[in-house]
C-alpha positions in Angstrom: -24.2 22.0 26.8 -23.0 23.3 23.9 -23.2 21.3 20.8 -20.3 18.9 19.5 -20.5 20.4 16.2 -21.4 24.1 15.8 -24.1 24.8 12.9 -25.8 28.3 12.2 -28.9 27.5 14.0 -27.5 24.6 17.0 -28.3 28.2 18.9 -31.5 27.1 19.3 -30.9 24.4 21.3 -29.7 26.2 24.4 -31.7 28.4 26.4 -32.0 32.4 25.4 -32.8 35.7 26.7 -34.3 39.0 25.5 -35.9 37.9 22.7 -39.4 39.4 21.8 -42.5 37.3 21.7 -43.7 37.5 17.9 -47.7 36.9 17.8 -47.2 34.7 14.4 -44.7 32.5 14.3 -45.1 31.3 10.3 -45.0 35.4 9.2 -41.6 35.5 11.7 -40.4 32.8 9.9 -41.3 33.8 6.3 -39.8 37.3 7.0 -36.3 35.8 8.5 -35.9 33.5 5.2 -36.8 36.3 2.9 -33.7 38.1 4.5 -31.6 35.1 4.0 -31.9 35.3 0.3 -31.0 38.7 0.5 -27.0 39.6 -0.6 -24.6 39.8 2.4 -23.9 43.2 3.6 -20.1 43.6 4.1 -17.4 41.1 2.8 -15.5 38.4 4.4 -12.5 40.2 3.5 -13.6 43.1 5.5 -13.9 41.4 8.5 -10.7 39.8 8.1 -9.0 43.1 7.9 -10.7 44.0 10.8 -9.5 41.2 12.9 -5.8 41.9 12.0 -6.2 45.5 12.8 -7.7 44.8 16.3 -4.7 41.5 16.5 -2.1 45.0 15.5 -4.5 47.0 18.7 -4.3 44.1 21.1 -0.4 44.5 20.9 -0.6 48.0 21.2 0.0 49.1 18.2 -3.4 51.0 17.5 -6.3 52.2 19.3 -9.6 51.4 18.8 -12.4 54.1 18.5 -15.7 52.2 18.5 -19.0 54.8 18.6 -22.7 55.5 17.8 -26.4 55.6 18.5 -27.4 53.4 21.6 -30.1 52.7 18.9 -30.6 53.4 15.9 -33.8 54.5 14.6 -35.4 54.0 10.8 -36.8 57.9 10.9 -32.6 58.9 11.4 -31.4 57.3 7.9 -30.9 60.1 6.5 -28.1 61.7 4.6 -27.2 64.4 7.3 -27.6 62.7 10.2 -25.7 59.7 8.6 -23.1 62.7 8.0 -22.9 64.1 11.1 -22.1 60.6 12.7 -19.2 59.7 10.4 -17.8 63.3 10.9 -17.5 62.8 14.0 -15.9 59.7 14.5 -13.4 60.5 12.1 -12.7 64.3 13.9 -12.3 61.8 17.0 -10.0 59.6 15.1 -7.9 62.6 14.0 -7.7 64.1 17.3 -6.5 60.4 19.1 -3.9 60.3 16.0 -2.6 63.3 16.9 -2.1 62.7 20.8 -1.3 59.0 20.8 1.0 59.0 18.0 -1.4 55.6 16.8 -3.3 54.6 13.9 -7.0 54.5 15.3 -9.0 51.6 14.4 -12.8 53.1 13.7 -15.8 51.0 14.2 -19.5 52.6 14.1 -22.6 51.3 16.2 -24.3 51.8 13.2 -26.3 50.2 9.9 -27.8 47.3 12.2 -28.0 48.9 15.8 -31.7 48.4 15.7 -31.9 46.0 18.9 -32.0 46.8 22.5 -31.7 44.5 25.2 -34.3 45.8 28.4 -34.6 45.0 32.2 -38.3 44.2 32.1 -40.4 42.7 29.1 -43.6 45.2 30.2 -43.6 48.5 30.9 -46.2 50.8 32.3 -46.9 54.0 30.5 -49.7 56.1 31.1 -51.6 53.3 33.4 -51.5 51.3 30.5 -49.7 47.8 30.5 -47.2 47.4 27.7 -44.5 45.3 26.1 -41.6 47.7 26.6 -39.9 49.5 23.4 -36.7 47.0 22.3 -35.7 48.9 19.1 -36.9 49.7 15.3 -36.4 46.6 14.5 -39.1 44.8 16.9 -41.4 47.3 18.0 -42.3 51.3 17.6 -41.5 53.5 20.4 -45.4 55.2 20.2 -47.1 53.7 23.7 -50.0 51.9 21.8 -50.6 47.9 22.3 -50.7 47.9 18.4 -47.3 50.2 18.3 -45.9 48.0 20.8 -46.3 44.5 19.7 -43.3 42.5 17.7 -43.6 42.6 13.9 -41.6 40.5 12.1 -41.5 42.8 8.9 -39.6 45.5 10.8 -36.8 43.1 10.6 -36.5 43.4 7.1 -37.2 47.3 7.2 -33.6 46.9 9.1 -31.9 45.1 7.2 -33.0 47.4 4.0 -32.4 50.5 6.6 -28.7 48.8 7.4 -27.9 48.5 3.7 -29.0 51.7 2.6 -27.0 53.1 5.5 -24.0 51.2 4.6 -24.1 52.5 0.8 -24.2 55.8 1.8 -20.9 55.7 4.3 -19.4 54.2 1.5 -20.2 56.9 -1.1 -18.8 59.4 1.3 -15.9 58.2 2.1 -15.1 57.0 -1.4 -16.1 60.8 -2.8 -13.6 62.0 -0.1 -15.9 63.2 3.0 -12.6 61.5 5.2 -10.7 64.9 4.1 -10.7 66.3 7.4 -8.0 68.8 6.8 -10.7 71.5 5.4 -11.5 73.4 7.9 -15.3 73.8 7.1 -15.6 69.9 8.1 -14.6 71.0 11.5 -18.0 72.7 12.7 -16.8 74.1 16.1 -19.3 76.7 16.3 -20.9 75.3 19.0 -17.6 75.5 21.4 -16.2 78.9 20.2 -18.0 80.1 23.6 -16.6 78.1 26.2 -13.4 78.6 28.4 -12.0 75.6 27.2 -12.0 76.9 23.3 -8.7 78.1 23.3 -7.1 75.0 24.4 -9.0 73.2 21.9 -8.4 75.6 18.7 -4.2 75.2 19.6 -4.6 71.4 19.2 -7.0 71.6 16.0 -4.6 74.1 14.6 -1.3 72.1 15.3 -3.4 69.2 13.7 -4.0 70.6 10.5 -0.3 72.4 10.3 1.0 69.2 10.6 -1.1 68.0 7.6 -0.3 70.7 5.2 3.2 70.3 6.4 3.1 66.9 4.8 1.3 68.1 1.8 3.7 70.5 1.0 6.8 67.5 1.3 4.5 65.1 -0.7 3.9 63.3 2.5 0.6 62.9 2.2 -2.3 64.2 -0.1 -6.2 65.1 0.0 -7.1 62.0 -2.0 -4.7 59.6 1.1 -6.4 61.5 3.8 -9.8 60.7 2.1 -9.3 57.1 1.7 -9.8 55.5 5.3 -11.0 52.2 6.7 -14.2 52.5 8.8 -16.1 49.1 10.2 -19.5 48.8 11.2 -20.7 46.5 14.7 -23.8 46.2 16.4 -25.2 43.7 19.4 -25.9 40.4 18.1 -29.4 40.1 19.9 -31.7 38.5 17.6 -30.3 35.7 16.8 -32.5 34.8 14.3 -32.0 37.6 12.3 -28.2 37.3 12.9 -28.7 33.3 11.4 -29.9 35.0 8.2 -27.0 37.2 7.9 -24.8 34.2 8.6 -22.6 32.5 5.1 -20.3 29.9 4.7 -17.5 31.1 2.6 -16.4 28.9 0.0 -12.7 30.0 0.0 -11.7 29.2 3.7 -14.8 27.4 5.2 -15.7 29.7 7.9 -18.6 31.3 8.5 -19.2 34.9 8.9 -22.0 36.8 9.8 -22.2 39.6 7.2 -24.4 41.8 8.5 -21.6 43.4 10.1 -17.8 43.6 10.3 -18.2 42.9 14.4 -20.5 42.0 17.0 -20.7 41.2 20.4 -22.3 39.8 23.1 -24.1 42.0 26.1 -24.3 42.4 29.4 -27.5 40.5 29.8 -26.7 37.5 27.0 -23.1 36.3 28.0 -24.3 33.3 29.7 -21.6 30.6 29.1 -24.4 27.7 28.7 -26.4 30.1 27.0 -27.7 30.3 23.0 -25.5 34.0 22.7 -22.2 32.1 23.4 -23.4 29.0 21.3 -24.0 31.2 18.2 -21.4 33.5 18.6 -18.4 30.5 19.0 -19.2 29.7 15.3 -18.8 32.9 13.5 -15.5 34.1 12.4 -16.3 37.7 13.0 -14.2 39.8 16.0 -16.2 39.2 19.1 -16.8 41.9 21.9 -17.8 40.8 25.0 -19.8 43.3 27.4 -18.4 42.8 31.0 -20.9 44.4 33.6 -19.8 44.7 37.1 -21.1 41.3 37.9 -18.5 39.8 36.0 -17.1 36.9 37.3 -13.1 35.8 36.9 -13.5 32.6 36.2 -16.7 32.7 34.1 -15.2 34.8 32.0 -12.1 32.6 31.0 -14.5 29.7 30.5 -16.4 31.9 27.8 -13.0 32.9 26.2 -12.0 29.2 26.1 -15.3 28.5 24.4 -15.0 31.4 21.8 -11.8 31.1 21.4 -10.2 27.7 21.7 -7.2 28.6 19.3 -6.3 31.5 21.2 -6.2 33.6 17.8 -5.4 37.3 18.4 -8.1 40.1 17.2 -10.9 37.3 17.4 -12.1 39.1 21.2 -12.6 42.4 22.3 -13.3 42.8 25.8 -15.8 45.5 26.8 -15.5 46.8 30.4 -18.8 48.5 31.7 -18.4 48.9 35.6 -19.8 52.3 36.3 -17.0 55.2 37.6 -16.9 53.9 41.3 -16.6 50.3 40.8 -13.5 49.9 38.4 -11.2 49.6 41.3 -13.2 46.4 42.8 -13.9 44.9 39.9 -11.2 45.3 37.0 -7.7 44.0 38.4 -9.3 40.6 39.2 -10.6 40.2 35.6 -7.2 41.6 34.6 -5.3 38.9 36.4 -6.7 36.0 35.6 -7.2 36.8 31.9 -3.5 37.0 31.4 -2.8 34.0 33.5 -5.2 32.5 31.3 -3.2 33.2 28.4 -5.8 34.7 26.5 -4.7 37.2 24.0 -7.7 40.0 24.4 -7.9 43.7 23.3 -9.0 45.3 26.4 -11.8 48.3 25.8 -13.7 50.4 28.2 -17.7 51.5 27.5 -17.8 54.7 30.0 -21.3 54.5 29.3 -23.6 52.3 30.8 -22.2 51.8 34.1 -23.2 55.7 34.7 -26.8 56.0 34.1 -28.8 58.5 36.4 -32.1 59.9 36.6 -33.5 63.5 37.0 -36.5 65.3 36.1 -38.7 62.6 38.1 -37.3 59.4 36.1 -35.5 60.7 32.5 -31.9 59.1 31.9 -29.4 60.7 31.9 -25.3 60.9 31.8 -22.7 62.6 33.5 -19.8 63.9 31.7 -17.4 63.7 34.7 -18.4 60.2 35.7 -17.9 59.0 31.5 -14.3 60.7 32.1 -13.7 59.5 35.6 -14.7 55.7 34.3 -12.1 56.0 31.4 -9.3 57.6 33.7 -9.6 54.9 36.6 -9.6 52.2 33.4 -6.4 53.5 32.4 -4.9 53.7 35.4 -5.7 49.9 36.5 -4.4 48.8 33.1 -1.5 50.5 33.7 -1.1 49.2 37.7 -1.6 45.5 36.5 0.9 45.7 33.4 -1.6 45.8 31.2 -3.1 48.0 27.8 -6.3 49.8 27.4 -6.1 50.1 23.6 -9.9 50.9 23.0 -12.7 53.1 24.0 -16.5 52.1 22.8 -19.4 55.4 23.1 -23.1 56.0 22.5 -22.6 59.2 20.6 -24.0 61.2 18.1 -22.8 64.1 15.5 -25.6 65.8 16.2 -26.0 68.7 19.0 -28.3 66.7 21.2 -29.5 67.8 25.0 -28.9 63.9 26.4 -25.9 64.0 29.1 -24.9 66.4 31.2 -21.7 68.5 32.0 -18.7 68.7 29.5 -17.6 72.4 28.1 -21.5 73.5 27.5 -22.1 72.9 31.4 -25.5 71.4 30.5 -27.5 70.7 33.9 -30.6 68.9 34.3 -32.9 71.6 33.4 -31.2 71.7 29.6 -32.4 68.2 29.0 -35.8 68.9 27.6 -34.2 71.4 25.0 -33.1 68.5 22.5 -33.9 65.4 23.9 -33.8 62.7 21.1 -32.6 59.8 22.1 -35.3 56.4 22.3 -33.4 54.5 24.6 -29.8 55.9 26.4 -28.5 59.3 26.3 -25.6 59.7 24.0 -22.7 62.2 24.0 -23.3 65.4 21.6 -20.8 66.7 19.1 -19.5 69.0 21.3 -18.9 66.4 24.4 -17.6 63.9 21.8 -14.5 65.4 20.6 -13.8 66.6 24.5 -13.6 63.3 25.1 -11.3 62.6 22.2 -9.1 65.5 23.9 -9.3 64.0 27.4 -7.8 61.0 25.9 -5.2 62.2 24.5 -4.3 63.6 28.3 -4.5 59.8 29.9 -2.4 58.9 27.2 0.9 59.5 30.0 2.3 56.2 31.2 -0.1 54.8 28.4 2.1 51.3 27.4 
């Protein structure tokens, strides 16, 4: 049961899942309260301008664009890979402005997507018997014992790898990297070849007409178009670590956990007698909620009654995950009895992990057509059952990774070796990124 009064750590009281198994306990512990004396990395004022913004998406007044690595790694903090990510997002951002005629609402899966939750705690890798890779920030991805085993002092190599991060979006936005209306920030090299450029380069160009249009009226300027908001999220998984990040603020009484603007809850931690929900019914952080295709009705509108008693709009985001083919069966129901539930909720839909295939004798992999297929049947259900889709959540990347297959390259199987990356999921490259920004913008017909 969860506990009558909510404290940072009355977590640890209710049973939990995925965590690693550290070897020493004491250095795990002298690691996690090091990080607690550490500054806070976002604001509570942040997060509360956050939560209005997804309260303003909930009523359909923005969409919410929510995007990154599946995880991050420490080797990718670097300043053009940072770059590349933010570029993107932001391209994306523009583009759904454009076509849904709606502020966009940008969160990164970055600066603290170090964790991954995984199916089975050993792994077999070479005839060797190992704990399985669960993120930089518990073990290395090398297939050694010594590579593999939990260290508590990659936590804090996160948390400096999270702040460094974060300092560095926030120098380039604030030395105007968010001007998207030069052209050289565009970097569309890469689809200049295919037969859909030309549809593309009529929307890009209409994009940017319509911003030196304004410029020319005094409408808007390069130093307004510079100046955006941009949140950062990640999976609140080690809960632990997330304790650390977690202050009282002196002003309203809440607590926040400011390691991050947002988190959420996954697939595999949403247990509503379970230490995820316990901790997570505490902070005053927007929650997402990962809803797999064994989401039940009922379950659910327990969990929103324990995470949100008061029923306050932008406090949940829900985050559907069915897989293309199983939308229809699964969605209405959750649909139907979250509204007679009274719940206010900003529906979102993460084409991504429901559509995770295998080639080449076992590599992952994703289909472009089922990411798009996922999103249209989402949209279309909303829109049968009177409801909003107002948000879209990605594993992507800026960079021109080899990871899913299909979109306007018409990668295959056999081009997955040529820039496979990724430690965990595949993620959507630049190019397949902004074509699904475009694809958007086409569901966007009955969109309420």
């Amino acid at each position: 049961m969860h506990s009558p009064k909510w404290t940072p750590e009355s977590w640890k009281n209710l049973p939990i899942r995925q965590q690693p198994d550290y070897p020493d306990a004491d250095e795990l512990q002298q690691t996690l309260e090091k990080i607690h004396s550490y500054p806070a990395l976002v604001s509570p004022g942040e997060v509360e301008n956050l939560r209005k913004q997804i309260a303003s998406a909930t009523r359909g007044e923005r969409f919410i664009l929510q995007g990154g690595d599946c995880a991050e790694r420490f080797i990718d903090c670097r300043e053009n890979i940072i770059a590349n990510k933010i570029r993107i997002l932001l391209q994306m951002s523009v583009i759904l402005t454009h076509g849904l005629r709606k502020p966009i609402v940008r969160i990164g899966r970055i600066a603290g997507q170090y964790a991954k939750p995984r199916s089975q705690n050993i792994e077999e890798v070479h005839g060797q018997q190992l704990c399985s890779y669960r993120g930089d920030c518990i073990n290395g991805f090398p297939a050694t014992p010594a590579s593999r085993t939990p260290q508590p002092q990659r936590l804090l190599s996160a948390y400096n790898h999270s702040a460094i991060t974060l300092n560095y979006i926030r120098s380039l936005i604030d030395g105007g990297f968010a001007d998207l209306h030069h052209p050289y920030n565009w970097n569309l090299h890469s689809i200049e070849q295919t037969a859909k450029w030309p549809e593309y380069k009529r929307i890009v160009d209409r994009i940017l007409e319509a911003i030196e249009f304004m410029e020319m009226f005094g409408g808007v300027s390069s130093e307004s178009l510079g100046r955006i908001e941009f949140y950062t999220s990640h999976e609140g998984l080690l809960l632990g670590y997330e304790q650390t990040l977690t202050r009282s603020d002196e002003s309203s009484g809440k607590y926040y956990n400011l390691g991050a603007h947002m988190l959420w809850i996954g697939e595999r931690t949403r247990q509503l007698e379970g230490a995820h929900v316990e901790y997570f019914r505490g902070i005053a952080n927007p929650v997402g909620i990962k809803l797999g295709p064994t989401a039940q009705a009922n379950e659910l509108c327990k969990i929103l009654d324990v995470l949100n008693p008061e029923n306050e709009a932008g406090r949940i985001m829900l985050i559907t995950r069915f897989g293309a083919g199983k939308v229809n069966e699964v969605l209405p129901n959750l649909i139907k009895a979250v509204k007679k539930s009274g719940h206010h909720v900003a529906w979102t839909c993460d084409p991504m992990h429901g559509n995770m295939v295998t080639v080449n004798g076992g590599q992952k992999t994703r289909k472009f057509e089922d990411i798009l297929s996922e999103l249209q049947h989402t949209f279309t259900v909303h829109r049968q059952e009177d409801s909003t889709l107002v948000g879209a959540h990605f594993e992507l990347t800026g960079d021109e990774v080899t990871e899913c297959t299909g979109g306007a390259l018409n990668l295959d199987h056999h081009d997955l070796h040529r820039n496979y990356e990724t430690y965990c999921d595949p993620r959507l490259n630049y190019i397949q990124s902004l074509e699904i920004a475009f694809a958007i913008n086409k569901m966007k017909v009955g969109w309420r």
